[in-house]
C-alpha positions as CSV (number, residue, x, y, z in Angstrom):
1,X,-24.0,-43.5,-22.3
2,X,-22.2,-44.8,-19.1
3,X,-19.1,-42.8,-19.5
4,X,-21.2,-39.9,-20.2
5,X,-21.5,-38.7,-16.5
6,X,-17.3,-39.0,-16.1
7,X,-16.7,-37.1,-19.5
8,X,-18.8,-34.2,-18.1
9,X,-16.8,-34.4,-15.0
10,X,-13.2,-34.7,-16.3
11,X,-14.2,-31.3,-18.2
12,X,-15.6,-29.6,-15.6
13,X,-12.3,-30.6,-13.8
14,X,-9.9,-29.3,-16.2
15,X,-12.1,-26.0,-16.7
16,X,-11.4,-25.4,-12.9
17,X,-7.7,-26.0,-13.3
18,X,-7.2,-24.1,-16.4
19,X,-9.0,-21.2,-14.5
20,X,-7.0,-21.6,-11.4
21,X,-3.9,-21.4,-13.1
22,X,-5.3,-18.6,-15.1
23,X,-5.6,-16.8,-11.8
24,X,-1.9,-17.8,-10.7
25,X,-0.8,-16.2,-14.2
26,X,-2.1,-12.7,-13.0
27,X,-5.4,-13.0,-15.0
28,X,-7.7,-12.9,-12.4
29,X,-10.6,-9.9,-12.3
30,X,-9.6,-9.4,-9.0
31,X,-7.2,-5.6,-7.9
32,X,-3.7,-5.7,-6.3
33,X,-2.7,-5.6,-2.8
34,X,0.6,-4.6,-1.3
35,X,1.5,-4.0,1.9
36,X,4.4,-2.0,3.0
37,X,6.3,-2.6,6.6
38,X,7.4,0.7,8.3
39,X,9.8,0.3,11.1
40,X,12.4,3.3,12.8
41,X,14.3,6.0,10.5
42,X,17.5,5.2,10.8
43,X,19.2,7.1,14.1
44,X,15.2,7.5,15.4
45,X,15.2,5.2,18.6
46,X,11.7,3.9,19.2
47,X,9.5,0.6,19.8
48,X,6.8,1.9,17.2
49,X,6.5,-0.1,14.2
50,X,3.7,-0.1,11.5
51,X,2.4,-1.2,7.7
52,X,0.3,0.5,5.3
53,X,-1.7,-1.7,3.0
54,X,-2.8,-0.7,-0.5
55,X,-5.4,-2.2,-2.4
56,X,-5.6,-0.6,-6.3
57,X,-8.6,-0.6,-8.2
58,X,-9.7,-2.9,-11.0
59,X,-9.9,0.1,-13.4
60,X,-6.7,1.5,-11.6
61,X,-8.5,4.5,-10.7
62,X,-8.4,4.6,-7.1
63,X,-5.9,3.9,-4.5
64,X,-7.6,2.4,-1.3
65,X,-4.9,2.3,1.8
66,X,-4.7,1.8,5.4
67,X,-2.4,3.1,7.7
68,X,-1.6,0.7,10.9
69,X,0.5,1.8,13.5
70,X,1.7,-0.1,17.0
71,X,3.0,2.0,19.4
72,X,3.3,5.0,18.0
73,X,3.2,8.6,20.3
74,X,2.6,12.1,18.8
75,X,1.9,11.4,15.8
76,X,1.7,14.6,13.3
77,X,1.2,13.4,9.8
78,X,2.1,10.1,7.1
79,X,2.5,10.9,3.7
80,X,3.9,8.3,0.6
81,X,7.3,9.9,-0.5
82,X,9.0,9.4,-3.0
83,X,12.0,7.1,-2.5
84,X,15.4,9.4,-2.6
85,X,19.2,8.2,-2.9
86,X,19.5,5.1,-0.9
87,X,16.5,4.5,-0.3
88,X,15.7,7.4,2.2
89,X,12.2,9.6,2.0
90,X,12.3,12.2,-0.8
91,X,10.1,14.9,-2.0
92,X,6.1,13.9,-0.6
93,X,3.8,12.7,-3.1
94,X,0.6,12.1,-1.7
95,X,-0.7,12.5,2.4
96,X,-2.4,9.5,4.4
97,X,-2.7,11.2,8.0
98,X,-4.1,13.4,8.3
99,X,-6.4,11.9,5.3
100,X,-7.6,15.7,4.2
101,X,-4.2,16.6,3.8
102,X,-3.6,19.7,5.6
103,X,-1.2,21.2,7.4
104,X,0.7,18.3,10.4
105,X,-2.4,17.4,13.1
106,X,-0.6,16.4,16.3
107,X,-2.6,13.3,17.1
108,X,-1.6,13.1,21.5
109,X,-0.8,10.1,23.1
110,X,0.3,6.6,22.2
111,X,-2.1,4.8,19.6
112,X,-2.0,1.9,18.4
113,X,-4.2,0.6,15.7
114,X,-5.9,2.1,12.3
115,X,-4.1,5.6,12.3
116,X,-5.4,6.5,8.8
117,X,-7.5,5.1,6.2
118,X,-8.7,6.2,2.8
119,X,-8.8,6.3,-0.8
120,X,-6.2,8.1,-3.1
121,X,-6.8,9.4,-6.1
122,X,-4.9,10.8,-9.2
123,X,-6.3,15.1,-8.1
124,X,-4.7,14.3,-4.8
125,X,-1.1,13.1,-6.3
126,X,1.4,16.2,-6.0
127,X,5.3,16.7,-5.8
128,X,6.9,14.6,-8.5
129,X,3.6,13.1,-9.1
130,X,1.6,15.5,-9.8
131,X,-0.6,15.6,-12.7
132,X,0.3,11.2,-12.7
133,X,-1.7,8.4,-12.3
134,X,-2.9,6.6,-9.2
135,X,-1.9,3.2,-11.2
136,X,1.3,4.5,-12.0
137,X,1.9,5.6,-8.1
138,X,1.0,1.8,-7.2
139,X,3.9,0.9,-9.7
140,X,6.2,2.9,-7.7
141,X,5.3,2.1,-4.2
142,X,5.6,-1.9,-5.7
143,X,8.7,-1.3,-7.3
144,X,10.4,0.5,-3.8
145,X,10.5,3.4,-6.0
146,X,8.2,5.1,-3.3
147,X,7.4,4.3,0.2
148,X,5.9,5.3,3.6
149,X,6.8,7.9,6.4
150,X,5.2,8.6,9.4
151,X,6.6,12.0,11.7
152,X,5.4,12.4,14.9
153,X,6.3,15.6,17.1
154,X,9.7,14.2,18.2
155,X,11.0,13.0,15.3
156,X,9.8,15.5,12.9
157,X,11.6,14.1,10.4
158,X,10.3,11.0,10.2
159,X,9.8,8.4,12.9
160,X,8.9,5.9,10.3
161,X,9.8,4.5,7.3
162,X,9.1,1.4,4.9
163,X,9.9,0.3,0.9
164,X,8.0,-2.4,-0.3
165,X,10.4,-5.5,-0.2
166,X,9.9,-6.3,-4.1
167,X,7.4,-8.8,-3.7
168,X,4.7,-9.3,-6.9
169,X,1.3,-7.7,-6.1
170,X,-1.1,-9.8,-4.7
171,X,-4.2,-10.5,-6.8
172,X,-7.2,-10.5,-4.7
173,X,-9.9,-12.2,-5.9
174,X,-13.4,-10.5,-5.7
């Protein structure tokens, strides 16, 4: 009965290997996280840079993001867009800022910080989208089939802009 005690442990060792590496294959319970860098339109001249993390559901039902923005002046309103020819914003899908989605809201002055932050959900989902899935929008905004704009009242247009780089989701472990 000696090598009782090390039997038990070498199992309980390879039990929490086997899981880790389960978690490593994507097989965690945990939801996916992707973040998505916004930095200037092209031909916009600014300093202001930003990222909008996304963190999906486990039953994929709910979209939660934040909006972060550094230097940023004027702002009037963020939407996700879907991704046009090259890469460039095309027709809006859903709107971040401001988060009840009406009309632009000029937000004055310079901020810096947590500009927006809320959940998404598939009624909320419009433009190409519309009548989708909020697990099927994650799939584009991972894919950089969809990405991030931010206007403010000088660059109407778009001061802001960001594809996610094609990186996997992240699993994060609850």
């Amino acid at each position: 009965m000696k090598g009782v005690p090390g039997v038990v442990l070498l199992i309980v060792a390879m039990a929490a290997y086997v899981g880790a590496g389960a978690a490593q294959a994507g097989m965690s319970h945990g939801t996916d996280e992707a973040k998505v860098k916004l930095s200037a339109v092209p031909n916009v001249k600014t300093t202001a840079e930003g990222e909008a993390d996304f963190t999906l559901s486990k039953d994929g039902k709910t979209l939660h993001y934040i909006l972060h923005v550094k230097d940023l002046e004027n702002t009037t309103m963020g939407h996700i867009h879907e991704a046009g020819p090259g890469g460039a914003p095309g027709a809006v899908i859903v709107w971040l800022y401001p988060t009840n989605g009406t009309a632009p809201s000029l937000k004055e002055g310079k901020t810096t910080g947590i500009l927006a932050e809320g959940d998404i959900v598939a009624g909320k989902l419009g433009g190409p989208m519309k009548g989708g899935t909020v697990k099927d929008l994650f799939g584009k905004l991972t894919s950089g089939k969809a990405g991030v704009a931010v206007h403010t009242k000088a660059n109407p247009g778009g001061e802001l802009w960001g594809l996610h780089k094609g990186e996997e989701p992240k699993k994060k472990m609850m």
